[in-house]
C-alpha positions as CSV (number, residue, x, y, z in Angstrom):
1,X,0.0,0.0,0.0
2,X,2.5,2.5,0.8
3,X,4.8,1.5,-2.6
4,X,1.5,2.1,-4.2
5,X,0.8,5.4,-2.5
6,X,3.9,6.7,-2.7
7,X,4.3,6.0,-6.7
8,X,1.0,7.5,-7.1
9,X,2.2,10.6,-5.2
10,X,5.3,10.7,-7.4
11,X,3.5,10.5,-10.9
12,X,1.0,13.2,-9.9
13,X,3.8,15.7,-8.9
14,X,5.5,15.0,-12.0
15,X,2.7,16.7,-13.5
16,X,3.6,20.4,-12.2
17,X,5.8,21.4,-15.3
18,X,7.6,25.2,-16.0
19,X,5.7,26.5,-19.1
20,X,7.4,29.2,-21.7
21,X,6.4,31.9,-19.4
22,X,8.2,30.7,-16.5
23,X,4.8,30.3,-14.2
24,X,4.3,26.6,-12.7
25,X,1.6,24.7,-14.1
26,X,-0.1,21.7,-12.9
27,X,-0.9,19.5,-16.3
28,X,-2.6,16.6,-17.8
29,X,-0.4,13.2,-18.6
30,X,-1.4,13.2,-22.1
31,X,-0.3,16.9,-22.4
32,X,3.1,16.1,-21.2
33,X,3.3,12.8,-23.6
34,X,2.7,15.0,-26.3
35,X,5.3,17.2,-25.7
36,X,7.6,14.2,-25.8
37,X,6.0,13.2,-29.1
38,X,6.5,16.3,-30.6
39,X,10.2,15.9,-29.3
40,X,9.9,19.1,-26.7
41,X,11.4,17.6,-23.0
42,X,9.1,19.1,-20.4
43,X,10.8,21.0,-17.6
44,X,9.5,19.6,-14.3
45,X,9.3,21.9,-11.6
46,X,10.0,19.1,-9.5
47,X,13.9,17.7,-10.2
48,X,14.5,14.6,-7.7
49,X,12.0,12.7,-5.6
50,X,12.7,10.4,-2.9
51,X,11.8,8.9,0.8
52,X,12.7,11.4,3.0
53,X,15.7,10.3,5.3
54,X,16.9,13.4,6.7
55,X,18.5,14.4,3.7
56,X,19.2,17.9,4.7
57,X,20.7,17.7,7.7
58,X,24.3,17.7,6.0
59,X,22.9,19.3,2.9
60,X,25.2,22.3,3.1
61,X,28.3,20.5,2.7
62,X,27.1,17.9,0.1
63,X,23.9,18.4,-2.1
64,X,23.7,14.8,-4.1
65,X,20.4,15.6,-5.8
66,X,19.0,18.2,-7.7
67,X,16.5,20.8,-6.8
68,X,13.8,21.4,-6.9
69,X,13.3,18.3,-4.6
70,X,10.9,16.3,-2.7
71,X,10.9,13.8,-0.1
72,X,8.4,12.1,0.8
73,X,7.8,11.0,4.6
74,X,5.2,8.7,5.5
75,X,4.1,9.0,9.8
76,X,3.6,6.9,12.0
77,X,0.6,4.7,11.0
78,X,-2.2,2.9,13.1
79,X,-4.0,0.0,11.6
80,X,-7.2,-0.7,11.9
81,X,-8.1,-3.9,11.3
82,X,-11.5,-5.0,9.2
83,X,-13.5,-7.7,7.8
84,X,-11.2,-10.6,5.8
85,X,-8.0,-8.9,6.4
86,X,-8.6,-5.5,5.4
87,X,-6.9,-2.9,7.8
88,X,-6.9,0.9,7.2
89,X,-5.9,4.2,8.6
90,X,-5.6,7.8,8.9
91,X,-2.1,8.4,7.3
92,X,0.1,11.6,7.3
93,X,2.6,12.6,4.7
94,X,4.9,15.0,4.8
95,X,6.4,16.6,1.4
96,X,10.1,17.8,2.4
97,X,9.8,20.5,-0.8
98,X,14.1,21.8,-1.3
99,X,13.8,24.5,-3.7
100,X,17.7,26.9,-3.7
101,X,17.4,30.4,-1.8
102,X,18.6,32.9,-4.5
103,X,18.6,36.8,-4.2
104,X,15.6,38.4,-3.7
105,X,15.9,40.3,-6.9
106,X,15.7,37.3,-8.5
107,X,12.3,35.8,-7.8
108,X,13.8,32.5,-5.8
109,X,11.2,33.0,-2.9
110,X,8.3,33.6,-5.2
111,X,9.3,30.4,-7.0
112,X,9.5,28.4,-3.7
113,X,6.0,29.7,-2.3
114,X,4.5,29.5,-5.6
115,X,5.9,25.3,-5.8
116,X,3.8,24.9,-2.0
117,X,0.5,26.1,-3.7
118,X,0.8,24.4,-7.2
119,X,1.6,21.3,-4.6
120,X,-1.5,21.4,-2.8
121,X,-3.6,22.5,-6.3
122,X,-1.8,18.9,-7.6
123,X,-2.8,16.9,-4.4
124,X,-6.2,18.4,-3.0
125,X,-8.9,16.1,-3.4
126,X,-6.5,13.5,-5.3
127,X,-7.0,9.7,-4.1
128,X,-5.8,6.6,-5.9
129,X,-6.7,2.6,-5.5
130,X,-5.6,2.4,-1.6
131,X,-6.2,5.6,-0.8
132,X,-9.0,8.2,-0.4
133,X,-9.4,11.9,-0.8
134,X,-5.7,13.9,-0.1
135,X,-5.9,17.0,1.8
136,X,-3.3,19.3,3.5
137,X,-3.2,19.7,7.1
138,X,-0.3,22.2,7.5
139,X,2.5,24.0,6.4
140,X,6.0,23.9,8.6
141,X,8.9,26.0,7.1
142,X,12.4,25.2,7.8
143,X,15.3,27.9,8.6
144,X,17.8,26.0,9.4
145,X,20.1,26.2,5.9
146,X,21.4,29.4,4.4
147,X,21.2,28.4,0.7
148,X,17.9,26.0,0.7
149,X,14.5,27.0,1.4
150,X,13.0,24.4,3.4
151,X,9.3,23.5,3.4
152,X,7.2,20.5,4.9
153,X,3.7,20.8,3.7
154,X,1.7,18.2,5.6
155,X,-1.4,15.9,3.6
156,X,-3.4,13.1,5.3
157,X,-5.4,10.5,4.0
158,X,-7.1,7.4,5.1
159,X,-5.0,3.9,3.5
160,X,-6.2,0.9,2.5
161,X,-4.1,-2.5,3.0
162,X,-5.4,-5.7,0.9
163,X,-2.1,-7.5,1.9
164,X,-3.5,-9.6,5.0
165,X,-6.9,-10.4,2.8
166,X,-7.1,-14.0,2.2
167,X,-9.4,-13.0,-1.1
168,X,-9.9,-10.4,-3.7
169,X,-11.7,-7.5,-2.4
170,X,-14.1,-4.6,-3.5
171,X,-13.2,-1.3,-2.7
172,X,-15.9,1.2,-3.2
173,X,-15.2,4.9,-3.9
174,X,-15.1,7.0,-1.2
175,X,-17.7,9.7,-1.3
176,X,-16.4,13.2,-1.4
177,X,-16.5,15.7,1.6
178,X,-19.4,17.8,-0.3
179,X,-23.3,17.6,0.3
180,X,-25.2,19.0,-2.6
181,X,-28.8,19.8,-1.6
182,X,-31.5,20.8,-4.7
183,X,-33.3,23.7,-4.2
């Protein structure tokens, strides 16, 4: 499940690409595939993705990935276990978003702040096949590193885990958060 999640997670924030104006732009898959087809490489916004491992702690003396990055922390998790071996649970995540701190005069900060939103524009409301609707719980800046901007924007979701069923089972869709009353 949290392979699965965690792919899932990647392949939607590959989907935040630089257009020609500069501005970051959360896109569709096929509009990025044509881009390729028409031989056009897309530039990502995003650079490296990994699981977080306190990667920046010795960051100033040795960056070993490129930036813009994002690692990706899963919390600690409680199962709850269900019918025929189906546990879920609430899950955090916390996206460790790197961007490099340039001069003011040159629009690093405004690049950085505007990466958070586009992040939660990608992720609100997204959910997958073991997961349901994403949302972000808060936002926890970093100032412990002169050159990196450092940013955890915190998402939680509730996980499904098939692994412990004994048979295939059904997942319905989760409903979404939203009453809609006629009239």
């Amino acid at each position: 499940m949290r392979r699965q999640l965690y792919n899932d997670l990647k392949k939607r924030l590959k989907r935040l690409i630089i257009d020609e104006r500069g501005d970051i732009i959360f896109t569709t898959e096929e509009h990025i595939n044509s881009m390729k087809e028409a031989g056009t490489e897309p530039d990502f916004a995003i650079k490296h993705f990994g699981l977080w491992n306190r990667q920046v702690e010795f960051i100033e003396e040795e960056a070993v990935f490129p930036m813009p990055a994002v690692f990706i922390e899963f919390g600690k998790i409680s199962w709850r276990h269900q019918k025929g071996g189906l546990q879920d649970a609430d899950i955090t995540i916390g996206l460790h978003v790197l961007t490099e701190a340039v001069m003011e005069d040159y629009d690093g900060s405004d690049f950085h702040l505007d990466l958070l939103d586009k992040i939660n524009k990608c992720l609100h409301g997204f959910n997958g096949e073991c997961f349901s609707s994403i949302r972000r719980t808060a936002s926890i800046p970093c100032h412990d590193h002169e050159q990196i901007l450092d940013n955890t924007e915190v998402f939680q979701t509730m996980g499904y885990d098939v692994s412990g069923a004994s048979k295939e089972l059904v997942r319905h869709p989760t409903p979404p958060d939203i009453l809609i009353r006629k009239g």
